[in-house]
N, C-alpha and C positions, 0 to 999 in steps of 0.2 A: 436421449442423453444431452444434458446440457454443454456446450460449448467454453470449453476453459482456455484459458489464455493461452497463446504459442510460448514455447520453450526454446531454449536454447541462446544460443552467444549473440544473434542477435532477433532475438525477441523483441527488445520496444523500437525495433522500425516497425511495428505495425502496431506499437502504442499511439494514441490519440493526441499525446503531448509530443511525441516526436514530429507529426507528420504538423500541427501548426508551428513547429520549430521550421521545416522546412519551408513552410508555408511564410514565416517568418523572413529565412535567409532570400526566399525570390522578391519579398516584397522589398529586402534593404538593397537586393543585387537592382530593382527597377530605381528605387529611392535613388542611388549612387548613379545610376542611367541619368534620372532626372537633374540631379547634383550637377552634375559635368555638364548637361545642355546649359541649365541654367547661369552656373562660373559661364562658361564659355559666353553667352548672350549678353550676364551683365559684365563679359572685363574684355574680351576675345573679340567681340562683334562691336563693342561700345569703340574699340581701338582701331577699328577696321572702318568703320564708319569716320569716324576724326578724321585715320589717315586719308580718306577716299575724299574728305572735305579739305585738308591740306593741298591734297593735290591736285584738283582741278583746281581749286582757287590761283596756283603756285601756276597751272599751264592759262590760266584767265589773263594772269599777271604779262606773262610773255606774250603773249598773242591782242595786248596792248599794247605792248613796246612795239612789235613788230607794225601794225596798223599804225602808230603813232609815226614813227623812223623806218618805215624798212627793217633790211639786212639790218645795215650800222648802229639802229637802236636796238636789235635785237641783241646783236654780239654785244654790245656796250653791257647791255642788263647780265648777260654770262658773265662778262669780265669781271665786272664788279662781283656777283657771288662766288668764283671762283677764289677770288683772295679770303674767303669766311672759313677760318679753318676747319671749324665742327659745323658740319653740318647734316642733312639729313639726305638733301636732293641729290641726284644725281643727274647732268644734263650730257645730250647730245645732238648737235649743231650741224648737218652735211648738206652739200649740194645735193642734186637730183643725181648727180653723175656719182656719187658716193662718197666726195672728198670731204676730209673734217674742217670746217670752218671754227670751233671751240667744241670741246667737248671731254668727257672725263676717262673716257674708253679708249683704245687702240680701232676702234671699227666699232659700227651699228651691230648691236646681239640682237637684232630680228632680221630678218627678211623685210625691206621697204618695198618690195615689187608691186603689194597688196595694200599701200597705204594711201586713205582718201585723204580729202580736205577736213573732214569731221574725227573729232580723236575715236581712237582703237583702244582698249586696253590691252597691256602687253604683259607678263609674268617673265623672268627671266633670271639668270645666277651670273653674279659675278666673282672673280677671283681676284684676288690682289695678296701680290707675298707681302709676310710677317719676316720681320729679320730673326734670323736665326731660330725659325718656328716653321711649322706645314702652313700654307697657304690658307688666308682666311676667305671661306665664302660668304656670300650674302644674298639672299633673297631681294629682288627688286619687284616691285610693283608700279607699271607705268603708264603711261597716257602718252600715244606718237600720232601725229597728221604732217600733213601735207601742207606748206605754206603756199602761196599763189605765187610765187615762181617758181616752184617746183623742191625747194628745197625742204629738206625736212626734219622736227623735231620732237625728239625725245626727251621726257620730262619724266623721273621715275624715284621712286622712293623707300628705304630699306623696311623690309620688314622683319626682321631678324628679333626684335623685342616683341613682335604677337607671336611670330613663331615659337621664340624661347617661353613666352609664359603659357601658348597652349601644351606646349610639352609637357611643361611642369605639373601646373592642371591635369592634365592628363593621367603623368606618373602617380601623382598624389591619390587621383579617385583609384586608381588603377592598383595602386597599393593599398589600399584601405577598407576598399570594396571586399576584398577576397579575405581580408583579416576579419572584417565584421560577420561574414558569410561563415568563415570557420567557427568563427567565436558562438555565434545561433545555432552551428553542428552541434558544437561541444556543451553550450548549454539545454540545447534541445538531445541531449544523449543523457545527462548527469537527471535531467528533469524527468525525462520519460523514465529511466531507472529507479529512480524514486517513487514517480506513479506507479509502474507497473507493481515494484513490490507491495506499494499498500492497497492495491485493488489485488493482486493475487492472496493476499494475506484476508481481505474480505470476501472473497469469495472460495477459501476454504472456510470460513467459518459461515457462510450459507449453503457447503455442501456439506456442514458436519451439520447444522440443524434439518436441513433436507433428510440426513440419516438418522433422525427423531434427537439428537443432543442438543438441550434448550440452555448449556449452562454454558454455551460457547460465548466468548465477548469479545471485541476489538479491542486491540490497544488504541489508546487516546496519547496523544503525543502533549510534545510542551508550545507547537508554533500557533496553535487554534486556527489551521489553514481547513480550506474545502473538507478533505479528508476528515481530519481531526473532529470536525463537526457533523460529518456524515456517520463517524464512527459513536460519536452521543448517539444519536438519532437510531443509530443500531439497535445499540447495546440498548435504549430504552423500549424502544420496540420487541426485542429479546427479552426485558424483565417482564414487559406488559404481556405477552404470549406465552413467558414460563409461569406466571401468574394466572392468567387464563387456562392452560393446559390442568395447571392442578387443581385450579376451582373445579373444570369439568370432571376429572380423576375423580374427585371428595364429591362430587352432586352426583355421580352414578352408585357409589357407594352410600351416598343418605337416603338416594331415592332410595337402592334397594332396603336399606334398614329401614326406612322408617314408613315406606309402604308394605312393607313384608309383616308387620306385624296386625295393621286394621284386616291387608286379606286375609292373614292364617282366622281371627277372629271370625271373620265372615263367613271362612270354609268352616269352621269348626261348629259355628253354630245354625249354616244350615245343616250339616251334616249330622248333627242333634237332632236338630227339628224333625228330621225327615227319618230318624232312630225312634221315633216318641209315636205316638198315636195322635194324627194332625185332627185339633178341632180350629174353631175361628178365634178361639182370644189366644191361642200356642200360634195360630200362624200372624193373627194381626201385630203381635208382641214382637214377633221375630223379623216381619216385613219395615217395622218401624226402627227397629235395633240395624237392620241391613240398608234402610235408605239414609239414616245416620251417619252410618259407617261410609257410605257413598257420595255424600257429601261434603264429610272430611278430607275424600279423597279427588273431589273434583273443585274444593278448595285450593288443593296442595297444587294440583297442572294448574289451576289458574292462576296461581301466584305465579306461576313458573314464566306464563306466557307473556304475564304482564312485565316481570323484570325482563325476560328477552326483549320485548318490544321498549320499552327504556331504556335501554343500554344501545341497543339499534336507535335511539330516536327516532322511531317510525310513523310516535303517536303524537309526537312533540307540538303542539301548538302554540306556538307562543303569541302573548298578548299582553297587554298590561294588567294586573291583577291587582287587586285592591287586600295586601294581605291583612289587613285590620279589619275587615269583613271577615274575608276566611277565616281569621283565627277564633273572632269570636261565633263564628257559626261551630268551629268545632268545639269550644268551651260549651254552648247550649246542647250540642248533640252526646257529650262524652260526662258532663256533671249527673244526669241520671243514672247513667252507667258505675260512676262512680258512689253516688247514694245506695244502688242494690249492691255493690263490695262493700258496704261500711266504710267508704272513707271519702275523708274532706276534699274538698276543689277547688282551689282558687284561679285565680286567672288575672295578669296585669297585661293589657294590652294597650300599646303606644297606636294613635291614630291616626289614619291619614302616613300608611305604608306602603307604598306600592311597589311591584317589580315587574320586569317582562319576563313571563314567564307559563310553565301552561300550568291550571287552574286547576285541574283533575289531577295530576299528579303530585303536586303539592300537597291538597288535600289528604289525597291517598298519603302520602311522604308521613305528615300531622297524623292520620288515624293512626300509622302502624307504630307511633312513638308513643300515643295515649294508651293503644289499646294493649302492649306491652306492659306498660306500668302500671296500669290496673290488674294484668294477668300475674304479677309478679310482685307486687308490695300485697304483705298482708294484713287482714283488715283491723279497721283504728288507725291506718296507716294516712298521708297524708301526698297528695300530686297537687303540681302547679302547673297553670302554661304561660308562659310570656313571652313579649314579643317587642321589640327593643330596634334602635337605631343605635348605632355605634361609627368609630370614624373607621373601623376595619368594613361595616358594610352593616349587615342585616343580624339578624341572631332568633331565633325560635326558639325556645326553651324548655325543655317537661323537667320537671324532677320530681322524686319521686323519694319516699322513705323506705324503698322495698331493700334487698340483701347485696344489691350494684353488682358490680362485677370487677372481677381484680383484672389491676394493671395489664396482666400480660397476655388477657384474655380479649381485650376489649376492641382490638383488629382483624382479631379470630373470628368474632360474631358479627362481622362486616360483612364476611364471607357466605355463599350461598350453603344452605342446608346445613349450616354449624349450627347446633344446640347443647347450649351446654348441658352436665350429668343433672344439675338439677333441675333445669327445666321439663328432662323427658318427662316428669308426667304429665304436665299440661299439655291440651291441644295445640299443635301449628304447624308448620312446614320449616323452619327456620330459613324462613325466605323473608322475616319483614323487615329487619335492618338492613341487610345485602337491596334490599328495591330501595331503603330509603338513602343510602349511600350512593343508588347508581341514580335515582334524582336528583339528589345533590351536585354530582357529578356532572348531569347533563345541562344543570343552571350555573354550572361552573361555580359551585360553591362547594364544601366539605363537610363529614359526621363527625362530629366529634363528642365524644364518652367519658365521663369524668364522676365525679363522686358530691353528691350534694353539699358533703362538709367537705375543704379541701386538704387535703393530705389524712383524707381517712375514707380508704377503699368501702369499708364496711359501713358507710352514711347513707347508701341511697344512692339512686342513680338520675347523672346530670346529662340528656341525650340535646346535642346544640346542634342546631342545622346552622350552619354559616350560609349568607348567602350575599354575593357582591352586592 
């Protein structure tokens, strides 16, 4: 049994659009990962970098003064930046023994126990009250050593501006992230609901043709999406099979008609034969009436075999063909034919025609169009063949002054084993316009049937092989 779609409420999680929806939201949830490294590297790290270059430069500065002056030029260089109201540094100035010499703090915020001659970095928070507000903190970043008397310096700088804009960054991807991720749910939910019903809607109509109903067809919508185009490709696939199904139906019913009548003949007249007193000219007369009859009949499968294998292009060869050859070899082979019917033959043939295409079935295609219109116009009558270049492509042409065929007949006789009421008493199979159709068909060109005078059914018949 074939495997149908799962049901229920939530069915399209295991539709194929859902699941690159989710595949979707992991790639924006990495995308948004990526987003926030990248903010951070170029605004976060770019700022961390400056300040790490302000502030050794700012502790290069003072550990000039100090080699320059001593103590006294060092204090002197505090002094002076202490009057800068805005500023960014933060200094602190002590003995070995831990007294403030200048400095911005009440006391060193590390431990100096641990401090060499070569700067440390130091992280650390300070507090300072706000009037009439909670206490403002700040984030300090700093750089402390050891001067060569023992005393020591602190040099550090707020980072409260990378802080606050990694925050923000942060918040921003942080809030965004999970809106885009929702948003891929909810389009990957409305999406997959939409797939799933028009795949479950074509796949009841492959399990209603699976149950022999060929007249099933898609709806074709108005967006000409995937779908909508898969559903062409259906539904013509469906006309071409309900087509095919009925030729097969109408070819088992001509076979049986139209072979059932040479055998009852057969039976009938050996069954005579064999009622009579058998001398040699009752049986040679009856063996040649039965291999007649046998003939006709091994006519009709071979027509049969040849349009299968056409329509399968199995036999197909294609080549260049020179059709201004072929047509006049079939004008030399079918004008005698037409002299023993009593009627005329003309022939206009354009030169220097060629097509890719196979050579033997053309041919064939040409015979069964001549050998129709000689079996069908009667005699005094008049056929032509020609052969033509046009800007739509190629053109073949028979016509003929025989009784044509009306209008609403003339796609009917395309069809395999159609004959019309008045042809039954001529010999054939009604297999020769259905083989010259399905050649047509395989040179990707068309049959088309029309009347020698135009707009008058009863002129004769105009058979055009179109050919690209």
């Amino acid at each position: 049994m074939p495997r149908g779609l799962k049901s229920g409420p939530l069915a399209f999680v295991w539709t194929t659009t859902f699941r690159l929806a989710l595949v979707y939201a992991v790639l924006f949830a990495l995308f948004s990962a990526g987003m926030l490294a990248y903010f951070y590297t170029a605004t976060v790290g770019a700022m961390r970098s400056e300040t790490i270059v302000r502030l050794e430069s700012e502790l290069q500065t003072l550990a000039v003064a100090w080699n320059s002056g001593g103590p006294e030029r060092l204090e002197q260089s505090l002094l002076e930046r202490a009057f800068v109201r805005v500023r960014d540094f933060t200094y602190q100035f002590e003995t070995g023994a831990g007294d403030i010499i200048i400095g911005d703090l009440p006391r060193m915020p590390v431990d100096t126990s641990t401090v060499l001659a070569e700067p440390q970095s130091v992280t650390f928070e300070i507090e300072r009250a706000r009037p009439g507000g909670d206490p403002n903190i700040s984030t300090i970043e700093g750089r402390i050593l050891r001067l060569g008397d023992g005393s020591i310096l602190l040099v550090g700088i707020k980072m409260d501006e990378r802080i606050m804009l990694v925050s923000r960054v942060t918040r921003a991807v942080a809030t965004a992230a999970p809106i885009g991720i929702i948003l891929a749910l909810i389009g990957g939910y409305f999406s997959s609901r939409y797939a799933a019903r028009r795949a479950e809607g074509l796949s009841r109509i492959a399990e209603a043709v699976m149950g022999g109903d060929l007249s099933q067809r898609a709806d074709i919508g108005e967006t000409g999406d995937e779908f909508d185009r898969l559903s062409e490709r259906l539904n013509a696939m469906l006309t071409r099979l309900e087509r095919l199904m009925a030729s097969t139906r109408h070819a088992g019913e001509a076979i049986a008609h139209d072979l059932r009548s040479p055998l009852s003949r057969l039976r009938n007249r050996l069954e005579a034969t064999m009622s009579l007193p058998l001398d040699k000219e009752t049986a040679e007369d009856t063996l040649e009436q039965t291999i007649v009859e046998i003939d006709q009949l091994l006519a009709t499968f071979n027509a049969i075999l040849r349009l299968s294998r056409v329509n399968e292009a199995s036999t197909a060869k294609f080549s260049m063909v020179n059709l201004s050859e072929l047509a006049e070899e079939m004008a030399e082979l079918f004008e005698p034919a037409c002299e023993d019917s009593e009627l005329s033959f003309s022939a206009q043939i354009s030169p220097d025609i060629g097509i890719c295409g196979d050579r033997a079935l053309l041919a064939q295609a040409v015979s069964n169009i001549l050998d129709n219109s000689i079996k069908y116009t009667p005699p005094g009558g008049e056929i032509a063949l020609e052969l033509s270049r046009g800007s739509d492509g190629l053109s073949i042409m028979v016509r003929d002054s025989g009784p044509g065929i009306s209008v609403d007949d003339r796609d009917r006789v395309k069809q395999r084993f159609v004959r019309l009421d008045e042809a039954r008493t001529q010999p054939g199979s009604g297999l020769g316009l259905a083989l010259v159709d399905a050649v047509a068909e395989l040179h990707h060109g068309k049959l088309v049937l029309g009347s020698s005078v135009q707009d008058d059914p009863g002129s004769g018949l105009l058979v055009t092989l179109k050919l690209p």
